[in-house]
N, CA, C and O atoms as CSV, one atom per row, in Angstrom:
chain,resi,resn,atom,element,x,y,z
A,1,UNK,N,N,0.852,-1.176,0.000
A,1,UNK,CA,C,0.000,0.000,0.000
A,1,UNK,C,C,0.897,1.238,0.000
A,1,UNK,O,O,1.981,1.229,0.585
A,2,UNK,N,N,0.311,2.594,-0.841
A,2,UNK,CA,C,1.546,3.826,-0.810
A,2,UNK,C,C,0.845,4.200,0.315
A,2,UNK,O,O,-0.258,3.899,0.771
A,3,UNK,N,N,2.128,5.242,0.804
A,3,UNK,CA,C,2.376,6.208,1.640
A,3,UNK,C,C,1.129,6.748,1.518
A,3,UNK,O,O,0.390,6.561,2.485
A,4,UNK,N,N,0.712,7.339,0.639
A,4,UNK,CA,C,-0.588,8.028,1.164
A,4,UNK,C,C,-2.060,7.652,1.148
A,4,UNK,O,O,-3.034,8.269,1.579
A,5,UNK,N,N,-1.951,6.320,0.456
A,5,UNK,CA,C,-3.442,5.744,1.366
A,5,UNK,C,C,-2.937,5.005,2.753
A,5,UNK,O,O,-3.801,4.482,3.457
A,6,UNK,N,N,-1.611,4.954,3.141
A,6,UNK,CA,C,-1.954,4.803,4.535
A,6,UNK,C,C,-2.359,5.857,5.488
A,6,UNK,O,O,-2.961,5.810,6.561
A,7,UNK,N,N,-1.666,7.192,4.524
A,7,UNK,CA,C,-2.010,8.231,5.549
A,7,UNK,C,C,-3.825,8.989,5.573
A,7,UNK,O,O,-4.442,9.614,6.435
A,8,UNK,N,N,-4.123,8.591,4.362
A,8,UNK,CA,C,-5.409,8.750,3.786
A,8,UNK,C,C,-6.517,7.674,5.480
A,8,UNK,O,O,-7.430,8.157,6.151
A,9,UNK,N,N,-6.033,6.550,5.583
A,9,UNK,CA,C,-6.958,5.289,6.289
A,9,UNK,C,C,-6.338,5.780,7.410
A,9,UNK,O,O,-7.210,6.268,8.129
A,10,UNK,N,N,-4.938,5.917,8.047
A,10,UNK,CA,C,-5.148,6.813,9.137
A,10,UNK,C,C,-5.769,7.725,9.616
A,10,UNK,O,O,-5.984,7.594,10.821
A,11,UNK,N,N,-6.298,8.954,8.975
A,11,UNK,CA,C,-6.882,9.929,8.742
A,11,UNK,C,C,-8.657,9.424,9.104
A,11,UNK,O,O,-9.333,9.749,10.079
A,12,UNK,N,N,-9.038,8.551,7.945
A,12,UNK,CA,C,-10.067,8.423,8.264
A,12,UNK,C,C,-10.224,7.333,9.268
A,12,UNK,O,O,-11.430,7.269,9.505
A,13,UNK,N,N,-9.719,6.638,9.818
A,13,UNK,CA,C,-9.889,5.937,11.221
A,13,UNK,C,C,-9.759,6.902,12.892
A,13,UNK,O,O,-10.153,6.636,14.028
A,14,UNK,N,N,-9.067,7.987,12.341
A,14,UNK,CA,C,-8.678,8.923,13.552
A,14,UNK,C,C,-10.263,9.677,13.393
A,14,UNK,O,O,-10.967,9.926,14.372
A,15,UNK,N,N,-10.617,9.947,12.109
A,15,UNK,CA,C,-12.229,10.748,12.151
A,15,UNK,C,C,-12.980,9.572,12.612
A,15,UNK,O,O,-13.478,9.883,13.694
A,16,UNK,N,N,-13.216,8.667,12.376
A,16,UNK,CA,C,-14.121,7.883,12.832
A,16,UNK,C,C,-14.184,7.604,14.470
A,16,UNK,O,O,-15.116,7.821,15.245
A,17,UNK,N,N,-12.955,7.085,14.707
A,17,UNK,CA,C,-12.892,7.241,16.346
A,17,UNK,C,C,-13.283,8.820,17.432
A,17,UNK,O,O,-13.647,9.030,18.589
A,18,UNK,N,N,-13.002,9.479,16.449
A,18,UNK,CA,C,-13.051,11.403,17.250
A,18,UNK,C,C,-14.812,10.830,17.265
A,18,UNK,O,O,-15.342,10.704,18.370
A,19,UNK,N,N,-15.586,10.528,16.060
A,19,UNK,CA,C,-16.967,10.699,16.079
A,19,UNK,C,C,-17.062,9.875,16.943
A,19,UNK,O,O,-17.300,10.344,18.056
A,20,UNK,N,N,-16.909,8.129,16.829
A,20,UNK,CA,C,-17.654,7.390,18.320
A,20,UNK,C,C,-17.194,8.187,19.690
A,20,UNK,O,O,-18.163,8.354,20.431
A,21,UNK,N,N,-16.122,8.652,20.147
A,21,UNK,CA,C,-15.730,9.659,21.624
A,21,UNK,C,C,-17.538,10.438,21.096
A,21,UNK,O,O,-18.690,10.276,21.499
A,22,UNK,N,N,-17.081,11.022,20.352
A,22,UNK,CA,C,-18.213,12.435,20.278
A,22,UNK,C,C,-19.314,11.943,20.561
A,22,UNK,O,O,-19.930,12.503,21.468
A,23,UNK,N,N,-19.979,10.671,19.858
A,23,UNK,CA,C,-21.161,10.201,19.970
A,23,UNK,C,C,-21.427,9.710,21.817
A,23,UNK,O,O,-22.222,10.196,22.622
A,24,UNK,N,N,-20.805,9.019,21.933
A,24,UNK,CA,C,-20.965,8.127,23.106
A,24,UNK,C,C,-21.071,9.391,24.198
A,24,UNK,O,O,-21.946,9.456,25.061
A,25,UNK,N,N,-19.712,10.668,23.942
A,25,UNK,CA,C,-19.944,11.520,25.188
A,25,UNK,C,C,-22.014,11.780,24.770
A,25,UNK,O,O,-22.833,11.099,25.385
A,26,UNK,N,N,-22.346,12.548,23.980
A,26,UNK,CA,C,-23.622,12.928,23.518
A,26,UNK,C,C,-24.638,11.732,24.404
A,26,UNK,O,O,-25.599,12.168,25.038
A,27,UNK,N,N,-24.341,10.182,24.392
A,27,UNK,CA,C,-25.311,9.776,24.666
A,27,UNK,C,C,-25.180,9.371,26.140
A,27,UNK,O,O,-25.846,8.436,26.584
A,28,UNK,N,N,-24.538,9.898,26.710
A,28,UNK,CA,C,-23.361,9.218,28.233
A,28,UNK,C,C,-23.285,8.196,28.028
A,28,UNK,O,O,-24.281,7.474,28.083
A,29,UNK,N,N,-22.214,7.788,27.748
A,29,UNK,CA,C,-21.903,6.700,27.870
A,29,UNK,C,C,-19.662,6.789,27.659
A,29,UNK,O,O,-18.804,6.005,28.065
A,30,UNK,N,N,-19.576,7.731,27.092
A,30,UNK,CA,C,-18.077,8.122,27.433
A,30,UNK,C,C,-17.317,7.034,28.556
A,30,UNK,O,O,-16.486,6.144,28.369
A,31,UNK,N,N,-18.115,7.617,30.014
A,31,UNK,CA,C,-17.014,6.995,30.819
A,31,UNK,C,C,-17.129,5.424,30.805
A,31,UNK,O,O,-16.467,4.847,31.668
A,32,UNK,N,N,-17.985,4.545,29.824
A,32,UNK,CA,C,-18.232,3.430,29.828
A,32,UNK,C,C,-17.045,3.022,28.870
A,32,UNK,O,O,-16.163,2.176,29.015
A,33,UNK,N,N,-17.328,3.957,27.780
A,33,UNK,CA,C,-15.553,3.541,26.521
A,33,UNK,C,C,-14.461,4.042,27.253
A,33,UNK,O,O,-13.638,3.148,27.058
A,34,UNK,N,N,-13.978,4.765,27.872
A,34,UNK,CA,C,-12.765,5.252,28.339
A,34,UNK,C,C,-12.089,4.293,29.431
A,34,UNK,O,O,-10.867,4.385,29.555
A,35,UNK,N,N,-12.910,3.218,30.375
A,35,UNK,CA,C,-12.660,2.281,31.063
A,35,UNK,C,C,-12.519,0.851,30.403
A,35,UNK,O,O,-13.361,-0.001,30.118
A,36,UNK,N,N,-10.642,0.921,30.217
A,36,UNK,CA,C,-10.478,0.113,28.543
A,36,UNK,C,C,-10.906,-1.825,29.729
A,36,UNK,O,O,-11.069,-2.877,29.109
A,37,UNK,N,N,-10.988,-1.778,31.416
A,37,UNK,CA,C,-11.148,-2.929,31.870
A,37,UNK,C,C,-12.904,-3.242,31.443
A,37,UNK,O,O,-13.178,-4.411,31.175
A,38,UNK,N,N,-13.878,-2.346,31.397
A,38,UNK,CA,C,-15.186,-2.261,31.451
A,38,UNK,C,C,-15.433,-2.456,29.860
A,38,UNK,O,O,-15.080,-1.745,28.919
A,39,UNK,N,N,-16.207,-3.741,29.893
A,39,UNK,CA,C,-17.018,-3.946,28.283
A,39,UNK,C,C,-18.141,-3.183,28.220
A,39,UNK,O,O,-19.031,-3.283,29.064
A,40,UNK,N,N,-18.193,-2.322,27.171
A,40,UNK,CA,C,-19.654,-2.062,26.485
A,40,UNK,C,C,-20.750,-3.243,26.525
A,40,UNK,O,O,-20.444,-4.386,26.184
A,41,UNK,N,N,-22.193,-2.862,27.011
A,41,UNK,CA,C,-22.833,-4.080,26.268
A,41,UNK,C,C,-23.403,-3.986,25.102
A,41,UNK,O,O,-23.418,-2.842,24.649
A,42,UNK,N,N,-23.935,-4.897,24.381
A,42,UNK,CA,C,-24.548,-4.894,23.380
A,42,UNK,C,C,-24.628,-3.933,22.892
A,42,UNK,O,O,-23.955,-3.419,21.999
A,43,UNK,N,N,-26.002,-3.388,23.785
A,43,UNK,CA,C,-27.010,-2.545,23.598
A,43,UNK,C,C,-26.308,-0.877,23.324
A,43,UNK,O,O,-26.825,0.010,22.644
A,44,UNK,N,N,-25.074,-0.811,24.036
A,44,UNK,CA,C,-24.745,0.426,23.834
A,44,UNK,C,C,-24.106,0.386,23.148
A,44,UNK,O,O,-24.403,1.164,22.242
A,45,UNK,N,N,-22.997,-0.285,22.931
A,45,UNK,CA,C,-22.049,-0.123,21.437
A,45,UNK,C,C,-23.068,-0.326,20.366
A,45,UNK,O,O,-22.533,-0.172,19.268
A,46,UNK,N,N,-24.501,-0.651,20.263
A,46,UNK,CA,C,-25.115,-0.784,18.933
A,46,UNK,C,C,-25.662,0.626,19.317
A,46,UNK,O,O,-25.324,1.284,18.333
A,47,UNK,N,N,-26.264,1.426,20.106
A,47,UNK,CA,C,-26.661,2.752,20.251
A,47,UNK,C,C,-25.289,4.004,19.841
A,47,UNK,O,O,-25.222,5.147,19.388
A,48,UNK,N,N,-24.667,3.294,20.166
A,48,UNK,CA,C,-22.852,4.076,19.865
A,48,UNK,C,C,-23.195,4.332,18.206
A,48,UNK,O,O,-23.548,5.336,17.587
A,49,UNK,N,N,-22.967,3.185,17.876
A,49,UNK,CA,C,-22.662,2.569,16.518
A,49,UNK,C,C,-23.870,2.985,15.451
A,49,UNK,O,O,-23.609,3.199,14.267
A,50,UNK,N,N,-25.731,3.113,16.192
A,50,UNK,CA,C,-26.464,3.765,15.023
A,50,UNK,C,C,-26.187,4.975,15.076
A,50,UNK,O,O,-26.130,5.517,13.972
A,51,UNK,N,N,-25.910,5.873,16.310
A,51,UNK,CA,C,-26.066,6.856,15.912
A,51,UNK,C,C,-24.756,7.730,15.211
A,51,UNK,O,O,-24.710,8.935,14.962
A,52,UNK,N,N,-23.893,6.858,15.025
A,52,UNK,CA,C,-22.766,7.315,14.217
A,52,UNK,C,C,-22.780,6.982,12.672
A,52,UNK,O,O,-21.968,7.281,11.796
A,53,UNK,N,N,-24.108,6.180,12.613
A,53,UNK,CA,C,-24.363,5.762,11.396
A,53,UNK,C,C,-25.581,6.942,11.067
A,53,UNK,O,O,-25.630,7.181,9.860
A,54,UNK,N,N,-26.318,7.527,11.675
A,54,UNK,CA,C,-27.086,8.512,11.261
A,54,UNK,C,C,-26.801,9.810,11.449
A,54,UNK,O,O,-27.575,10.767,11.419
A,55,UNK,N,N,-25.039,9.777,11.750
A,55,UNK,CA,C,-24.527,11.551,11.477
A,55,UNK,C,C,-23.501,11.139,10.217
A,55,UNK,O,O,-22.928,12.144,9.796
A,56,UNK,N,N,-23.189,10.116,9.626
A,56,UNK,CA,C,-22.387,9.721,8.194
A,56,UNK,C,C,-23.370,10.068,7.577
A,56,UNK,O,O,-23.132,11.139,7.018
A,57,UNK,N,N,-24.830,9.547,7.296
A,57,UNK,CA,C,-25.876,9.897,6.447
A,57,UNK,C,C,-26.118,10.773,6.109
A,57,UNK,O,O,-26.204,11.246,4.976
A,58,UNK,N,N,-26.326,11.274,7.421
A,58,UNK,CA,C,-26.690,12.800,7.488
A,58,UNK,C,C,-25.334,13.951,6.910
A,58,UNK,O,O,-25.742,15.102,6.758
A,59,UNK,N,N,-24.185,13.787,6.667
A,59,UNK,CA,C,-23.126,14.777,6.579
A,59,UNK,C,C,-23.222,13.872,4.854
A,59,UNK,O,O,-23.266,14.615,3.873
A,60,UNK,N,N,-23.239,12.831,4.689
A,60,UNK,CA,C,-23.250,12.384,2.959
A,60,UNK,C,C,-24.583,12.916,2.468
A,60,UNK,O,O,-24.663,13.099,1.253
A,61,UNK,N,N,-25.726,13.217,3.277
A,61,UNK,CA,C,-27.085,13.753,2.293
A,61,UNK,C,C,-26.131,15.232,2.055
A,61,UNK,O,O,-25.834,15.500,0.890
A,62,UNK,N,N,-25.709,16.079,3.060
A,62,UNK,CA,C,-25.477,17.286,3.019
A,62,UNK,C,C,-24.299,18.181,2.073
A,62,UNK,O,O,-24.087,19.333,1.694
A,63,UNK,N,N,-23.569,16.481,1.961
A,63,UNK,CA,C,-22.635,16.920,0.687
A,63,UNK,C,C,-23.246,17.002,-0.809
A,63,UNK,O,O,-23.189,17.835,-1.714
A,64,UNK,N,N,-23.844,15.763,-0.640
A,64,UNK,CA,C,-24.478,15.506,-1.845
A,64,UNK,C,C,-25.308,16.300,-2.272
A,64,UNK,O,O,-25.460,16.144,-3.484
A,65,UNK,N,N,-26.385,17.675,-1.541
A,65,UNK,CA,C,-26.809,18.274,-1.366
A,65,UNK,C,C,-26.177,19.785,-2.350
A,65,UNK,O,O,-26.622,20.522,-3.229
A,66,UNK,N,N,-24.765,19.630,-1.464
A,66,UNK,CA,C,-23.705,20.410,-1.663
A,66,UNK,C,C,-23.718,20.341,-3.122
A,66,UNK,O,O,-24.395,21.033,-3.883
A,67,UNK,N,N,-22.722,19.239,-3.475
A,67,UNK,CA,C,-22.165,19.017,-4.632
A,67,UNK,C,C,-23.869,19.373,-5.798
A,67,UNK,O,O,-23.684,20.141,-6.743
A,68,UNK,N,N,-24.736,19.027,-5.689
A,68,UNK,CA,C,-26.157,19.283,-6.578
A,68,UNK,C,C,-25.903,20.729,-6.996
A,68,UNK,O,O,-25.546,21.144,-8.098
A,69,UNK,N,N,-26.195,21.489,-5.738
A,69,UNK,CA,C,-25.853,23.167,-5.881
A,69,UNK,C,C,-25.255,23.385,-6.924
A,69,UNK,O,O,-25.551,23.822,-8.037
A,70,UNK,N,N,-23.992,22.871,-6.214
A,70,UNK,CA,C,-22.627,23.514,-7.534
A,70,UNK,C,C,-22.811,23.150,-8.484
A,70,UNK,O,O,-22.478,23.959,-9.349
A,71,UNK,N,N,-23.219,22.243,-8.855
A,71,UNK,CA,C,-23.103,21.597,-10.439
A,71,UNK,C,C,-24.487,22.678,-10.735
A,71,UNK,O,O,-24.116,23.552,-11.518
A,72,UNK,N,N,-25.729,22.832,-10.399
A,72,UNK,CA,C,-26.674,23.369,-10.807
A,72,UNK,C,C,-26.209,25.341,-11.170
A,72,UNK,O,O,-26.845,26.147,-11.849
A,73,UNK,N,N,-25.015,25.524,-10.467
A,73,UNK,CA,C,-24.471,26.752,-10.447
A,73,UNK,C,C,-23.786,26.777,-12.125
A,73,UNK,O,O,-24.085,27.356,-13.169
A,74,UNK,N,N,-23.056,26.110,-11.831
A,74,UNK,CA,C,-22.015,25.928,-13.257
A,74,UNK,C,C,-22.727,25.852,-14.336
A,74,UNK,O,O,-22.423,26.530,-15.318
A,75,UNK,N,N,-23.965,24.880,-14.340
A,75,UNK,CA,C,-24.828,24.885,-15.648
A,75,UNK,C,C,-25.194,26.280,-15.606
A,75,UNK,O,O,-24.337,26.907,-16.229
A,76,UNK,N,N,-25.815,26.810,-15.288
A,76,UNK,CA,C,-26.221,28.646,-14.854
A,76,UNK,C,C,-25.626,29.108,-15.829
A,76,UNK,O,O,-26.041,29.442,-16.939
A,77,UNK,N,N,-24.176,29.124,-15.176
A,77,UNK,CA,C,-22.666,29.618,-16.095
A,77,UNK,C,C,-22.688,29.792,-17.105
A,77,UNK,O,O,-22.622,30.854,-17.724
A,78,UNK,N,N,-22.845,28.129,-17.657
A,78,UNK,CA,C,-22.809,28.196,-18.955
A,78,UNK,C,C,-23.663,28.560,-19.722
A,78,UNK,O,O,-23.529,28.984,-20.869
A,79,UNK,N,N,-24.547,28.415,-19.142
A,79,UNK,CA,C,-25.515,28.613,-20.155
A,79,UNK,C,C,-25.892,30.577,-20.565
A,79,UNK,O,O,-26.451,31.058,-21.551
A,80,UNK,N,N,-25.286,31.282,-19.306
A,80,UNK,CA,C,-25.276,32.372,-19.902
A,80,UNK,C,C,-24.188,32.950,-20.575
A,80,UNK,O,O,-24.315,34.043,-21.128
């Protein structure tokens, strides 16, 4: 693998972990991940885990959103 998709999958494993901290503080449950002797159960690493799956969604609708704009801008452009 090059140098920079490792630094690329570093990158995005360091964002992914910042979001579960972020999520878990949001739902209390923080001091449950930070106690590396104390297992999560189930129930909360899957509460961890949707709701980090419904702020990816939510930030990919908002790009995609994004990216629509611009392209709808540029046609504009051209066309005048």
């Amino acid at each position: 693998m090059g140098h920079k998709k490792d630094n690329d999958r570093l990158r995005t494993e360091r964002q992914l972990e910042k979001l579960k901290w972020e999520t878990a503080k949001e739902l209390g449950l923080d001091d449950d991940l930070a106690n590396p002797g104390d297992e999560l159960t189930t129930r909360e690493a899957g509460k961890i885990g949707g709701n980090m799956v419904r702020k990816l969604v939510k930030a990919g609708e908002k790009a995609l959103a994004g990216e629509g704009d611009r392209k709808a801008r540029l046609n504009l452009q051209d066309e005048l």
